[in-house]
Every structure is written in structure tokens, then in C-alpha cells.
N, C-alpha and C positions, 0 to 999 in steps of 0.2 A: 549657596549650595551649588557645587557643582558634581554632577554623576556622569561615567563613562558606560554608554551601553552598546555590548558588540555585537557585530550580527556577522554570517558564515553564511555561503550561499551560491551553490552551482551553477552556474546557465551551460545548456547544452546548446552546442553548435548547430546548424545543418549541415555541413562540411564541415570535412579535417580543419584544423588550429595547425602550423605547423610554428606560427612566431604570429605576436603581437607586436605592430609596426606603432601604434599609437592608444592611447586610452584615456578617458576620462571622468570624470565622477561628480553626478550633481541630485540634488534632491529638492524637492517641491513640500517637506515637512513642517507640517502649520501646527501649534495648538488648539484643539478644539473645545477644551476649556480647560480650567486650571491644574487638572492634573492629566490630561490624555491628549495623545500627540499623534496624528495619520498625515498619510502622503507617500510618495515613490526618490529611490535611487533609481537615477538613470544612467547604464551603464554603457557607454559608446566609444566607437575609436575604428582604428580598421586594421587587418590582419593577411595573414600569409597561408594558403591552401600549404605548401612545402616553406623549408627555409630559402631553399633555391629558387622558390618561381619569383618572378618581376612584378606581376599582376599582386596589387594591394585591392582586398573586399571592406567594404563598411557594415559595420555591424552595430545596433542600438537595443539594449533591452532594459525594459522596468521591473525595479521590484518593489511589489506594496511592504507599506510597512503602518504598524500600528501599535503603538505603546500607551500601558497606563502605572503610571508614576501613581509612588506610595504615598508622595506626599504634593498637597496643591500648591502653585506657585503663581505670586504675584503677576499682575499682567504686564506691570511695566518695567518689570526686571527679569523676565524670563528670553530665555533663545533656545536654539538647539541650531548642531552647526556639526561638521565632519571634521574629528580628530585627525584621524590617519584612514590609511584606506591602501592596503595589498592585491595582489591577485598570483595566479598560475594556472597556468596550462597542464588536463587531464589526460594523458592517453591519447592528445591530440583529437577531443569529441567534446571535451567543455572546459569553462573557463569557471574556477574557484575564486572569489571576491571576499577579502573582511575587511569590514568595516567597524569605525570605534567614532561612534558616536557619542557629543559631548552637549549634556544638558544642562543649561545655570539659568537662577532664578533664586529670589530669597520665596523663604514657608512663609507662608501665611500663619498667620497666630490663630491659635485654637479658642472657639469662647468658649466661657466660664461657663458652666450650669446656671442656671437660674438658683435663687437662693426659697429655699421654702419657710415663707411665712407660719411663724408661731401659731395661729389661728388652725390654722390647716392641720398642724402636726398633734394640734390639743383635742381635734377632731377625730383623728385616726385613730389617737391613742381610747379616748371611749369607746369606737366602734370594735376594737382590737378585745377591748374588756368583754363586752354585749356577747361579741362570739366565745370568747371562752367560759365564760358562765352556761351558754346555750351548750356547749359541747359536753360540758362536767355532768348538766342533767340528762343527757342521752346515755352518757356512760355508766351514771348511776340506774337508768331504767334496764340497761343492758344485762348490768350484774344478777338482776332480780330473778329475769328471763335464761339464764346463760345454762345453768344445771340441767334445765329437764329438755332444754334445745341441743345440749350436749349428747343428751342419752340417745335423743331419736334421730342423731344423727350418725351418730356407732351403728345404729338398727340398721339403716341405710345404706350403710355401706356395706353391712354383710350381708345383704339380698343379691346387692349390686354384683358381690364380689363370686358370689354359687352361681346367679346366672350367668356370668361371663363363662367361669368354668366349664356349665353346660355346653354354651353355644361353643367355644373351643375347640370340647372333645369332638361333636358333632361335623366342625368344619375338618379337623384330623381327620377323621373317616371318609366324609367324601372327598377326599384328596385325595385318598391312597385308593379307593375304587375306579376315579379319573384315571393317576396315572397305571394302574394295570391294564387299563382297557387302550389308552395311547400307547403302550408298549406292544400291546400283540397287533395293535394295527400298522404302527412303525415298520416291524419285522415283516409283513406279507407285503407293502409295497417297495419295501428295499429289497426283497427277495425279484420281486415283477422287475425292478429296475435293472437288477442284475443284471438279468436275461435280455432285457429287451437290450442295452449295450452291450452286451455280448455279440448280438446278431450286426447290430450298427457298426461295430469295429470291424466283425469279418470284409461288410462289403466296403467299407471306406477305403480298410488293406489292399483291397483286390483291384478296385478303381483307381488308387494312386500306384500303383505297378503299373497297367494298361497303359497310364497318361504318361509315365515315365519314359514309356518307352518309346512312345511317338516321341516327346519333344526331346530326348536326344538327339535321334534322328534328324529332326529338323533342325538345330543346335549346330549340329555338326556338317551338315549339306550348308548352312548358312556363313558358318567359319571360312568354310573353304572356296565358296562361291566369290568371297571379298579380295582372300587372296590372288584368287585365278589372275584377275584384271589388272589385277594395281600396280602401278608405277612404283620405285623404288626413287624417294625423296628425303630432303633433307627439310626443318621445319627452324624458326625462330621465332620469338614472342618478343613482342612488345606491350604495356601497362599504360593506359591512357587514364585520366579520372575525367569527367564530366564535368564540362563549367555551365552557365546558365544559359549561356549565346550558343550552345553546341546543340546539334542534331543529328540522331544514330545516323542517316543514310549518308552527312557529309561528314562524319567521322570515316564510318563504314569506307568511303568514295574515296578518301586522303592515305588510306593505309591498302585499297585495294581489295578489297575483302568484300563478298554477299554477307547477308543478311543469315542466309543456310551454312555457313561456316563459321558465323560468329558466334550465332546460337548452341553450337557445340562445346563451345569454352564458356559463355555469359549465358544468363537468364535475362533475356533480353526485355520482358513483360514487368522486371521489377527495377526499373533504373531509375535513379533521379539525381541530382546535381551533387558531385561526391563520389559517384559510383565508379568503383575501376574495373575498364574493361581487359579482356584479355584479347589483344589479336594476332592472328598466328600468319604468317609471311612466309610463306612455301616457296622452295628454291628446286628447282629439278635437279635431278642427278644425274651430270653430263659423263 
């Protein structure tokens, strides 16, 4: 017997994928008994942050795996071993893997049942009789009983069926006296509510005019305070990404730039290797 079984399966990067410079595929899968098979693919090799950069990263990841086969297979004819095995590159943030994995081994032969001895079955067959004899005379005491167990069980039901009735009508009643007393109480606190929003929205109106009109003002003194001073300049940007050996202040120091102008372009608090900064290179205007 041989079976092909495939498996699909994403690994995300920590850094951009821009090219896969090498890759390779190995697995550590054992039988654990005759029909169930665990262990890992391990997927390694090393890659390219862009197409263009020179710097090659290595990269190693595992994936568990676990199978149970329909049918058990000998132990000294059994394997499991990698058919074929693809990959691709996602959006440049993970890398797609299939694999086809290839199982052989001969089945194991199924045993017989056991065979049931004559003795046994000549057994069964009297005890089979005993009970349907015992069943015919409970049947027969049944029928005796059955008429007048019939009548008192009509009676019964029609007791059952007026009281229900009763208690019914009763629960309709207080129901309808609940909800007219929940309705006129409804109606005097939605009426309170009214009012008291009513008064709440006058002064909130009146509060956000006041506020408005200050922070104009100060809006507008703050616009123009900026322009008073400023130099008239020219600006360019350059994109750097983060490698592992980098550090913001000797990035920062390489491009010329504080820490106070960086922060205006990047969120400086959230970076990690991958991350593309923005730096801006200010030019005066002679």
C-alpha cells in the first residue's frame, strides 16, 4: 500500500521575505505504532530582506505533525518519506510550504472472529424460549387488567385537563393587571426623563459655544506664532528598514537627524527589526 498525504502551511517571517536565496526540507517522522505517525518538518535556508540588498538572513522553522492512518501496517514494511515539497513567498511577511507526503507499508490481515461453539448457541437458544414464555404470561395478565385501567385513566385526564384550564385563565389575568400597572409607570418616568434632558442639553449647548470660542482663539494665536519665526526650507526623505545590529541613535547620527525630528515622521516607542523609518534631511533655502 502506498498513500500520498498533503499538508499546506504558512510560516510568517519577522522581517520582509523579498527572495529566497536557499531552502531546504527535512522531517524527524517516526511511527508510533501501527497505524499512527508524529514528528516535525523542518524548514531552513536563508533569504533576502529586498531583492536588491547583498546581506543573506538564515531562517529555521518547525512544523508538528501528527497522522492516524485508516489502516495498521506491518512493521517491517512500513516508511514514510517526502514526495515533493513547493513553497512561495506572501506579500513579502510569510512563506507558503506544501508538502506530499508518501506512506508504504503492507495491511496487516484482519483476524477471524472466533467461531461459537454448538453448546453455547443450544444455551442461548432455551434461555431465548424461558423469556418469551415469561413475556406471553405478563401479556396475558395485562389484557385482564387493561378495561377498567383504561376507564380510570380517561377520568384522569379530564381532571387534569379543567385544572389546567383553571390555572390558565388565572395566569391571563394577572398578566393583564402587571402589565397595566408597568405602563402607567413607564409613562411618568419617561415623561421625568424628558425634562431632566431637556435641561442637560440646554447647558451642554451653552458650555460648548464658551469653549469654542476660547480654543479658536488660541488655534489661531498658535498658527501664526509658528509662522512668525520660520525659515523658509526645502525638505527630502529617505526610508531606512531596521536590521538586528542597528541602533536608533546610530541610525539617527548616520542620517544627521535628533531624536525630536525623527519622532514627527516615526513612532519611535514601537520599532523592531523590519521597521521602516522615515528621515527627513533639511536643506536651507539660499
Amino acid at each position: 500500500m502506498k498513500q500520498i498525504i498533503s499538508f499546506e502551511k504558512e510560516i510568517p517571517f519577522k522581517t520582509m521575505v523579498g527572495e529566497i536565496k536557499s531552502i531546504s526540507l527535512e522531517h524527524t517522522l517516526e511511527f508510533q505504532d501501527d497505524s499512527s505517525i508524529a514528528g516535525d518538518f523542518i524548514v531552513s535556508g536563508t533569504y533576502k530582506l529586498t531583492e536588491a540588498s547583498r546581506l543573506e538572513e538564515p531562517f529555521s522553522y518547525k512544523v508538528p505533525v501528527d497522522i492516524l492512518l485508516t489502516e495498521s501496517l506491518e512493521e517491517d514494511t512500513r516508511s514514510v518519506d517526502i514526495e515533493n515539497f513547493t513553497y512561495e513567498i506572501l506579500d513579502e511577511e510569510a512563506l507558503r510550504v506544501k508538502i506530499d507526503l508518501a506512506v508504504e507499508g503492507e495491511e496487516k490481515e484482519k483476524e477471524e472472529p472466533e467461531e461459537i461453539e454448538q453448546e453455547d448457541v443450544e444455551t442461548f437458544e432455551e434461555k431465548q424460549e424461558e423469556v418469551e414464555e415469561t413475556v406471553q404470561e405478563e401479556e396475558d395478565i395485562e389484557e385482564v387488567f387493561q378495561e377498567p385501567k383504561e376507564e380510570v385513566e380517561v377520568l384522569a385526564v379530564e381532571q387534569e385537563e379543567n385544572k389546567n384550564e383553571q390555572e390558565l385563565r388565572q395566569e391571563v389575568l394577572e398578566t393583564k393587571q402587571e402589565e397595566s400597572t408597568l405602563t402607567e409607570n413607564k409613562v411618568l418616568s419617561a415623561k421625568e426623563n424628558i425634562d431632566k434632558v431637556s435641561e442637560q442639553t440646554q447647558e451642554n449647548v451653552q458650555t460648548v459655544l464658551e469653549d469654542d470660542k476660547e480654543t479658536s482663539k488660541e488655534v489661531m494665536h498658535s498658527i501664526f506664532s509658528v509662522f512668525k519665526d520660520a525659515d523658509e526650507t526645502f525638505s527630502t526623505y529617505s526610508v531606512y528598514i531596521l536590521r538586528e545590529e542597528d541602533t536608533l541613535d546610530e541610525v539617527l547620527n548616520r542620517y544627521h537627524i535628533s531624536k525630536e525630528e525623527a519622532s514627527l515622521y516615526n513612532n519611535l516607542e514601537e520599532l523592531h527589526v523590519g521597521s521602516k523609518l522615515i528621515l527627513p534631511t533639511v536643506i536651507p533655502n539660499e
